[in-house]
C-alpha positions as CSV (number, residue, x, y, z in Angstrom):
1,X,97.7,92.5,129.4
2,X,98.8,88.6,128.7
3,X,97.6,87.3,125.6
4,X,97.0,83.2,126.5
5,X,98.8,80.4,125.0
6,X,96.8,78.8,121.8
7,X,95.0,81.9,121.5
8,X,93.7,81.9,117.9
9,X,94.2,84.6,115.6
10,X,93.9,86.1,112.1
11,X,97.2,86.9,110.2
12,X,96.7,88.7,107.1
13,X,99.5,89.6,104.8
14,X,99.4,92.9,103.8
15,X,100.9,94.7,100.9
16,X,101.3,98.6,100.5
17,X,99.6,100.3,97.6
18,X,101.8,102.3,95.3
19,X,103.8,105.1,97.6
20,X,101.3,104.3,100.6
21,X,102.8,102.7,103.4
22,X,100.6,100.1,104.6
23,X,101.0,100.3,108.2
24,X,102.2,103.4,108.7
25,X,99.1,104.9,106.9
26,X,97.0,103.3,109.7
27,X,99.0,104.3,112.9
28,X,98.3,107.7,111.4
29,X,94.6,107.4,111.8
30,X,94.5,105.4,114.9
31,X,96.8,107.5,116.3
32,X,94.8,110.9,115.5
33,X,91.0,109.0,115.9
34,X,91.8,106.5,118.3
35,X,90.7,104.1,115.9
36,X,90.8,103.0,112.3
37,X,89.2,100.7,109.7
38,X,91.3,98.3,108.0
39,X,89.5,97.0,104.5
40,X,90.2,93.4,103.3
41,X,89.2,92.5,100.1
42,X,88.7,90.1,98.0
43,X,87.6,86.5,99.2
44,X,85.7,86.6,102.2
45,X,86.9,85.1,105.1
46,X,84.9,82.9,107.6
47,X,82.6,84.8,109.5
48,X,82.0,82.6,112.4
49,X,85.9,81.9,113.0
50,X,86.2,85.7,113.1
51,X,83.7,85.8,115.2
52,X,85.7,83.3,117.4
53,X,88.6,85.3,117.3
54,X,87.0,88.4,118.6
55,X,85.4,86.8,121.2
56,X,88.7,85.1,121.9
57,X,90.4,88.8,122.2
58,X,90.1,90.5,118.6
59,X,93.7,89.6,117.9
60,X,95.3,89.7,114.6
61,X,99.0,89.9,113.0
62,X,99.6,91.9,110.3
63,X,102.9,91.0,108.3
64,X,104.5,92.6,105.8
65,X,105.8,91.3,102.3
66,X,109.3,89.1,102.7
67,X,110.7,91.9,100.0
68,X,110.1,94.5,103.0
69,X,111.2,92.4,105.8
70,X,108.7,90.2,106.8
71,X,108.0,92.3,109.8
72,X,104.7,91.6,111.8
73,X,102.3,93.9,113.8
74,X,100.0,92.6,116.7
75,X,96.5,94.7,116.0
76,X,93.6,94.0,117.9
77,X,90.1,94.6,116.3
78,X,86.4,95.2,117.9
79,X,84.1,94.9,115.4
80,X,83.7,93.8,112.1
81,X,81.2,94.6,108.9
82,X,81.1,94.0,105.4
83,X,80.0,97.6,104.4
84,X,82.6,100.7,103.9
85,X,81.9,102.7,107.5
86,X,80.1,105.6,107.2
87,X,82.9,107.8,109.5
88,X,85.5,107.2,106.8
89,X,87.7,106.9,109.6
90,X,90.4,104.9,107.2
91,X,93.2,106.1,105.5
92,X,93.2,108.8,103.0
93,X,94.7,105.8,100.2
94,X,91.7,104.0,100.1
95,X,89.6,106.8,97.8
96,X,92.7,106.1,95.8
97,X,92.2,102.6,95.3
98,X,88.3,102.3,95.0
99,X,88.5,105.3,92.2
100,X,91.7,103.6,90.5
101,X,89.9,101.3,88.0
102,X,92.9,100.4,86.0
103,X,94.0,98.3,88.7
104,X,91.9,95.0,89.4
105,X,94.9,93.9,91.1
106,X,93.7,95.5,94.4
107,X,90.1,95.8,93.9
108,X,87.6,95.5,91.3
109,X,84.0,96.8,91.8
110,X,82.0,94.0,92.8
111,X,84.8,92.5,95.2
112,X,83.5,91.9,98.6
113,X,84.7,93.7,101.6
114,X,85.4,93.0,105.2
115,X,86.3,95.8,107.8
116,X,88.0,95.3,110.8
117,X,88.2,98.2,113.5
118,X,91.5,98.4,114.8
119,X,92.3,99.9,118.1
120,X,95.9,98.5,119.3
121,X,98.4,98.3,116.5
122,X,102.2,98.3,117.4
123,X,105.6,95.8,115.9
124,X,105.6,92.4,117.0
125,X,109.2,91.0,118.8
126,X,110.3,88.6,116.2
127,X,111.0,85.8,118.4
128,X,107.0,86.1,119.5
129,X,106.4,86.1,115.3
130,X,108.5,83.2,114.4
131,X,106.7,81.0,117.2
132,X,103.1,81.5,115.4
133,X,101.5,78.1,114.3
134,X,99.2,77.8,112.2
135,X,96.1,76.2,113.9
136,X,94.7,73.7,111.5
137,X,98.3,71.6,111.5
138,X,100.5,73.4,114.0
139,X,103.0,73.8,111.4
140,X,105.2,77.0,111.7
141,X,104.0,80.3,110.0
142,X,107.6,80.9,109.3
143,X,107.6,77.6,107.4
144,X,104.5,78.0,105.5
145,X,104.3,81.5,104.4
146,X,106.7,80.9,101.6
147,X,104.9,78.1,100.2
148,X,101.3,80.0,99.7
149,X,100.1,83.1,98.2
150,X,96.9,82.7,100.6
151,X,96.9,86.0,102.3
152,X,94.4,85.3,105.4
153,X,95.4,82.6,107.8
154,X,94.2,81.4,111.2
155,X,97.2,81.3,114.0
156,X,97.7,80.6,117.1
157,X,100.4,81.4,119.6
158,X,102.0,78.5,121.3
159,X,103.2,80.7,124.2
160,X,101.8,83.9,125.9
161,X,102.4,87.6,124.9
162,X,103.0,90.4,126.7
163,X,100.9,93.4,125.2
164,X,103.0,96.4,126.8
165,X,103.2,98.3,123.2
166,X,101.0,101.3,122.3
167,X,99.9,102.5,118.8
């Protein structure tokens, strides 16, 4: 499968939650269930452009804090609600967070929720990840990441990708 040049996509930088490894947590569950649900909280982000983006593929990159390399995934994603799915088909961590009220720093009660079904999630080839604009400006990722703390941005891809990977 060939992603297409300019293809837009989410990146979302991630963080892991205590001892929880972020991704590996998920390849867990989509490797058992053939699926899982990925939460984002906290601001919402567009739902039209994510609408877009599914239509366009359901593509997303997932990379990891600079402290733990900077690494990206490519996931791709097929649906997408603002409600906690009712298959708690997520990992295990989550409970953990939602019941852990002393820290607002990942979620607080009232913050809203977006949930992305993820059924492709494997690394990223780092020369693919350092040629990710971003698609408002066409600046570099690699060149802007260090300057925000935004953690949702919309990419693009100036040059095709393979997917050959598996979960």
């Amino acid at each position: 499968m060939i992603i297409d040049s300019n293809t837009e996509m989410l990146l979302f930088r991630y963080n892991n939650y205590k001892k929880h490894l972020f991704i590996d947590e998920h390849r867990s569950v989509l490797q058992r269930e053939g699926h899982v649900w990925m939460l984002k909280l906290g601001r919402k982000t567009n739902n039209e452009r994510i609408r877009a983006i599914s239509e366009g593929g359901g593509w997303m990159i997932l990379r990891a804090p600079k402290s733990e390399g900077g690494t990206s995934f490519l996931a791709k994603f097929t649906e997408m609600q603002e409600e906690t799915p009712t298959e708690h088909c997520y990992p295990e961590y989550y409970k953990e967070i939602f019941q852990d009220s002393n820290d607002n720093f990942f979620y607080y009660e009232d913050s809203p929720q977006q949930w992305f079904n993820i059924v492709l999630l494997f690394p990223l080839n780092s020369d693919v990840a350092s040629s990710l604009v971003i698609s408002k400006n066409k600046k570099k990722v690699d060149d802007v990441i260090p300057t925000t703390r935004t953690a949702v941005m919309f990419v693009q891809n100036d040059s095709p990708i393979e997917v050959s990977g598996v979960v």
